[in-house]
N, C-alpha and C positions, 0 to 999 in steps of 0.2 A: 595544356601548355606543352611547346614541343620543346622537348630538351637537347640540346648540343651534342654533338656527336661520345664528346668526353664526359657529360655529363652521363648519358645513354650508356657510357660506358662502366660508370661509376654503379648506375644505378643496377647493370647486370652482376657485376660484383659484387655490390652489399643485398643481396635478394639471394634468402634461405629457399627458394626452389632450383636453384645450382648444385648438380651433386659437384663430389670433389673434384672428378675427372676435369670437370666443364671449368668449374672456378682456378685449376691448374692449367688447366689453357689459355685461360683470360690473362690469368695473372704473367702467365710466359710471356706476353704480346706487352707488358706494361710501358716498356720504352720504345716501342716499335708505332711512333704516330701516324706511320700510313697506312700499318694492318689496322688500328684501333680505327681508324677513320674510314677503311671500306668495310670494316662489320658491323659500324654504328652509325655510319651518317645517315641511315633514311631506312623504314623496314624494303621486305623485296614486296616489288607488288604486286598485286592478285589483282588480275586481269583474266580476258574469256579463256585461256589457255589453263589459268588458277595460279599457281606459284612454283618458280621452277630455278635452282641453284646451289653454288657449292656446300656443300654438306662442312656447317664447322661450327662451335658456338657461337651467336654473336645477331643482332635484328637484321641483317643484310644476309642470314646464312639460311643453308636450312638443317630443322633440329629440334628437338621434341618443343621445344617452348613453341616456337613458330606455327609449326601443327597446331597443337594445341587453342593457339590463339583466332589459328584460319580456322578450326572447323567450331570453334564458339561461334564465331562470328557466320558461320555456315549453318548452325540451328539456329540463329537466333531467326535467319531467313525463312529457315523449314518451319518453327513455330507461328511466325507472323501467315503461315497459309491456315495453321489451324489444329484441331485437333485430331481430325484425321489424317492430315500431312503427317502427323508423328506417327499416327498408327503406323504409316503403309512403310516412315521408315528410310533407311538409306544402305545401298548395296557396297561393302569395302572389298578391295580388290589391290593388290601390292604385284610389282615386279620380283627382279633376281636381284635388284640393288642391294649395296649393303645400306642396313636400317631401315630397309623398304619393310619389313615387317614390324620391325617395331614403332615405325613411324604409323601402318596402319591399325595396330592395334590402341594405340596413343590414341587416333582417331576416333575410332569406337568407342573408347571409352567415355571421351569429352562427349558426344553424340548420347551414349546410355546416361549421362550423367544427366544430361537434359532432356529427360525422359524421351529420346526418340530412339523407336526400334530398329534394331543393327543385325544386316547378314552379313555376315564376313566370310571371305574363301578360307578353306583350310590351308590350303599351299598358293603361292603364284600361280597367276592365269594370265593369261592373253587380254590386253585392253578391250579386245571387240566380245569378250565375253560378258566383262562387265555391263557393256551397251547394251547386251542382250539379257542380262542378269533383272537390271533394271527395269526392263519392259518386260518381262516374265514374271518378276514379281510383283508389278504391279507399285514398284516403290517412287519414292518422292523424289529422291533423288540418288545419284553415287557416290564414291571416294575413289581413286584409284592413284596408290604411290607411286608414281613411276618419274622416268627422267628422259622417255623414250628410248635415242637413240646416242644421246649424247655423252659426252666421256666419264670416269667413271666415279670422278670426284662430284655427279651432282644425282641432284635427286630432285626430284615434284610433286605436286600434290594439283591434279585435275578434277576438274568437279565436273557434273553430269546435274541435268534435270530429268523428268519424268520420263520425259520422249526419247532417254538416251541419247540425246546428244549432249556435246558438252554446253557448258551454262550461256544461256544468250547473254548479250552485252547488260540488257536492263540487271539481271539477276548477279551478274559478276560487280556490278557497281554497286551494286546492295551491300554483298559481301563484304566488298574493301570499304563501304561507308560504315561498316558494325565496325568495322576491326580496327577504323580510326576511332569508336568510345570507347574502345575495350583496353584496359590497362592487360599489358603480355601476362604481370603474375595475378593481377590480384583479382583478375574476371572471367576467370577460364574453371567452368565447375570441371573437377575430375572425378573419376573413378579409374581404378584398377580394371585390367581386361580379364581378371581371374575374378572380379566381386559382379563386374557388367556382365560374364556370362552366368556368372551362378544367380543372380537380380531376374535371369530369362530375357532379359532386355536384348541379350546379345544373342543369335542365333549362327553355327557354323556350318559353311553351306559345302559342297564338293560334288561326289563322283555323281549327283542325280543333276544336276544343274549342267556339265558336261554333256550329260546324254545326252537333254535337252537343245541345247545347244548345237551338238553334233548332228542331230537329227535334222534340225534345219539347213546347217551345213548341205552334208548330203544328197539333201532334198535339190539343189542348186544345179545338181550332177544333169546335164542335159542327155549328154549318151555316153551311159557308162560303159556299154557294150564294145565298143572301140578300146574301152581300155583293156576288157579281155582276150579283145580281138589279139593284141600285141605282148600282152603281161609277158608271156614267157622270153622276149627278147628286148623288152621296153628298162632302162634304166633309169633311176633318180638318184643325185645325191642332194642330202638335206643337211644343211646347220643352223639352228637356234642363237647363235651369238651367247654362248654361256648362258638363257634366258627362256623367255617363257611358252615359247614356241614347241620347247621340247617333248612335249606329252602329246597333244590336239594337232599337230600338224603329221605328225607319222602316221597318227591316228586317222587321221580323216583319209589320208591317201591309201593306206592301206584298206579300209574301208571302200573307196572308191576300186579295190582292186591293183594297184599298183604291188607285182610280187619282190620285183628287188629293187628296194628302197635300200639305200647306205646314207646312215646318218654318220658326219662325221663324230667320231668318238671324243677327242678332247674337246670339242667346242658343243659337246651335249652335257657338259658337266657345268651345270648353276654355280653358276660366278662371279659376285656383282663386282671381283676388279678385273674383269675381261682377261685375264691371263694370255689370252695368244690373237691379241688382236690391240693395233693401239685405239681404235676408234669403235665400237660395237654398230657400225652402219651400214647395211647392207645397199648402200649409195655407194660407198668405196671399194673398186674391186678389189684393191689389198687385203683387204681384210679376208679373203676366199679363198687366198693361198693353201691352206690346207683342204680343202672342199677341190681346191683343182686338183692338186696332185691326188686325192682318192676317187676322182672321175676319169683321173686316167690310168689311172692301176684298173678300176673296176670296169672300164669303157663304156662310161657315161656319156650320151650327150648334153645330159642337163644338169644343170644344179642350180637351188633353190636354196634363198635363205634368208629369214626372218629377222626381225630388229628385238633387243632385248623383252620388248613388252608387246611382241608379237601383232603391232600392227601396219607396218609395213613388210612389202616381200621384192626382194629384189633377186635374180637368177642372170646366172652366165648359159652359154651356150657353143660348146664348138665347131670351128669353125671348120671351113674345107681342110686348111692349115695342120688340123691338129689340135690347135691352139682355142684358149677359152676368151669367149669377150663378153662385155654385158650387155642386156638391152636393158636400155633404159627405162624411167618411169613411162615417158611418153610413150615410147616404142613397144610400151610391155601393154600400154591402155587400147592401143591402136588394135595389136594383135587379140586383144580380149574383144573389144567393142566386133570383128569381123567376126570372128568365129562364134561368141553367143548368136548374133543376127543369123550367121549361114546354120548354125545346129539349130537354133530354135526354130526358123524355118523349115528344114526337114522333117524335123521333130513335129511341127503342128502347134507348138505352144509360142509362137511369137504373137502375145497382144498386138492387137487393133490399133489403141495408142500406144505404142510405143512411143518412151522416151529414155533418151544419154543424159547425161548432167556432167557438165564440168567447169572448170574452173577458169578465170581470164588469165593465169598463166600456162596454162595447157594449151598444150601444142594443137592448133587447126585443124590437122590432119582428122582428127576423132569429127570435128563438123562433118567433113569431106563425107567420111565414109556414113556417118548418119543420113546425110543429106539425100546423097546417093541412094541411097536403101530404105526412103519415106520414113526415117525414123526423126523425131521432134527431138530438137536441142536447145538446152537453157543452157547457161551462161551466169557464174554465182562470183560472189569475190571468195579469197585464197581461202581455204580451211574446208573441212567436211563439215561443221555446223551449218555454212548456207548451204550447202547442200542437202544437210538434213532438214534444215528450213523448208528447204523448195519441194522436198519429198513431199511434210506435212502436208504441204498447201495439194499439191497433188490427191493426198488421201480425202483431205477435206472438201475440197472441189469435186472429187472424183472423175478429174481430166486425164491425166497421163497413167498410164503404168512403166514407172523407169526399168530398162534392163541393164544397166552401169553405170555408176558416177567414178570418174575418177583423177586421180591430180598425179601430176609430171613426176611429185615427193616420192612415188613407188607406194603409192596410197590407193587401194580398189574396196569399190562400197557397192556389193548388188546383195538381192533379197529383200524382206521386208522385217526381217529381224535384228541388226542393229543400224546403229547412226552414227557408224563412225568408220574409218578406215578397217579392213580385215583382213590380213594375213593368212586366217586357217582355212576362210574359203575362197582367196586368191590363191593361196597355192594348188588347192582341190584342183580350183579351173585349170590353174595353168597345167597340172599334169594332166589333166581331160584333153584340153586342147593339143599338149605337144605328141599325146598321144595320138589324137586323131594324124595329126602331120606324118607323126611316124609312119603309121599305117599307110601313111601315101609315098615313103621314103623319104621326106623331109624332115629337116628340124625345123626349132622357130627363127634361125635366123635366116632359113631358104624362107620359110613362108611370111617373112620380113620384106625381102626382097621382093615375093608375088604381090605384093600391100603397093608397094609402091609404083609397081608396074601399070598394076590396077585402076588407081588414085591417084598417082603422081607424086614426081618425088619433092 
């Protein structure tokens, strides 16, 4: 039976799983019929992206009940595969939001409560780590709390299958059809995350799963030796967006050789209410203002900067001016898609079949230059899941080997270890790449210009 927005509302009220904070919020909204009616008229819905929105009591919000509710409704899926589905388990992964932690340990627990086995990160990680978590361990599936990119009053809860990518449509439909029989209080097993670890149920993962991780990374590195080539006069400036980028992306370019990296300092401090940004989107160049002014104290041509859950990277670049401007997603895939072709070719390591993968909103240009340089192009709808689709089919067939997919959003997906957009080895590239430019006295916004000259504008 579905009940009325105010009924919905009643019944959040009279239900002894509200602690007092939650029931003193509900109860403040009592004569306010148009808050009661957008946090009760309909839950949010769990679709392939999973559940994503403002953080407040209420079945339209997000909040420990809601979780709780999705990830019941999220074993019941993992069980109906079987009893080794539970063995292998599911990988939790949180942002720098606020309640992104205790939203994922909620998680977990509902998860051990129904006997399926849980790794959970010690601290925030990077979305594409999780992707990679996942197919490393061999697990069923993921969790990952995040709200990407968006402001700072919300929160999400993505889900992942085996393959690391996020949930295909059949399985996200699953989901939301458990979680239409599941009553919010009264079908949600729980457990505590201090009784799910002590049970062994729950397992805490960190600095070995990084390594892992990184090594792959790394491995991506076409010619690292350019970046030596320049290290002593090559600059980067780097920002995280108060988020999760802050650790693995220093990390990997330093690694890659990069000697003077300047992270910005206030926007390296984990902070899920963005303090010095009003948007956390590395889409918006406002948000850089401080990354610009310390690339020009430091005399930077580049700055690099990640989205709270570190799966997108978007970078400025200055100009003949002085002045810093962005390139875009498009602009940023174009320049990637040229430079792996020309290093991999030098290099000796450009497969046979080469293939790009991008999206029907992505910009043509990426065809252009594929086309041009005998490399095979698909064509997926919007999202990295078909693209992680089309990957599959790739391995399965064993027709192509892609060397980039990527979307206009500031989304880059190469290697063969995750299935989702990656920030920590987009950024690698792009410092490999702007280095290589350097070395030739350009930036990426000259070697922007050679793109187009080339290819057309």
């Amino acid at each position: 039976m579905k009940r009325s927005y105010k009924e919905e509302y009643q019944y959040w009220l009279d239900s002894p799983a509200l602690g007092e904070e939650e029931w003193k919020e509900l109860s403040a909204i009592a004569e306010d019929e148009k808050e009661i009616e957008s946090r009760f008229f309909a839950p949010l819905e769990f679709g392939t992206a999973g559940l994503r929105g403002v953080m407040a009591t209420g079945l339209n919000r997000m909040n420990i009940h809601v979780i709780r509710w999705a990830t019941q409704a999220f074993a019941a899926v993992i069980k109906a595969e079987g009893e080794e589905a539970c063995k292998k388990g599911v990988v939790v992964c949180y942002d720098c939001r606020l309640n992104s932690e205790r939203f994922a340990r909620e998680a977990a627990g509902v998860m051990a409560a129904n006997g399926i086995r849980v790794r959970i990160f010690d601290a925030l990680r990077p979305t594409p780590e999780l992707s990679f978590a996942v197919m490393h361990y061999g697990a069923t599936a993921g969790i990952n709390i995040t709200a990407s990119h968006n402001p700072r009053e919300y929160n999400g809860y993505k889900v992942y299958w085996s393959d690391g990518a996020q949930l295909p449509p059949q399985h996200a439909a699953a989901v939301a059809a458990e979680m239409g029989k599941l009553d919010i209080f009264h079908d949600v097993k729980l457990m505590s995350f201090e009784e799910a670890t002590a049970s062994g149920l729950v397992e805490v993962i960190g600095a070995e799963t990084d390594e892992a991780f990184l090594e792959n990374v790394m491995a991506m590195s076409i010619n690292k030796s350019v970046v030596e080539k320049v290290a002593d006069e090559f600059k980067i400036v780097y920002t995280p967006f108060h988020g999760a980028g802050y650790k693995l992306v220093p990390e990997a370019l330093r690694r890659l050789g990069v000697k003077h990296l300047y992270p910005e300092p206030q926007q390296m401090v984990i902070d899920g209410n963005f303090p010095t940004v009003v948007s956390p989107n590395p889409e918006n160049p406002e948000g850089f203002y401080l990354a610009v002014d310390l690339a020009k104290e430091v005399g930077s041509d580049l700055i690099i900067g990640t989205d709270p859950d570190s799966d997108r990277v978007g970078t400025m670049v200055r100009g003949k001016d002085g002045e810093y401007r962005t390139i875009t997603g498009n602009q940023m895939g174009v320049l990637l898609l040229d430079y792996i072709i020309t290093a991999r070719r030098e290099a000796g390591t450009m497969p046979a079949n080469a293939a790009f993968l991008k999206t029907i909103v992505t910009t043509n240009m990426g065809r252009e230059i594929a086309e041009k340089n005998g490399v095979h192009v698909d064509e997926t709808f919007t999202g990295f899941k078909f693209m992680a689709e089309k990957l599959a089919e790739y391995k399965r067939e064993g027709s192509y080997d892609y060397i980039l997919a990527y979307e206009e959003s500031y989304g880059y997906m190469m290697g063969d270890y995750v299935r989702d957009k990656d920030a920590v080895t987009a950024s690698m590239m792009i410092a490999e790449m702007a280095a290589c430019y350097f070395s030739k006295g350009m930036t990426l916004a000259d070697a922007l210009e050679g793109l187009y000259e080339k290819y057309g504008w």
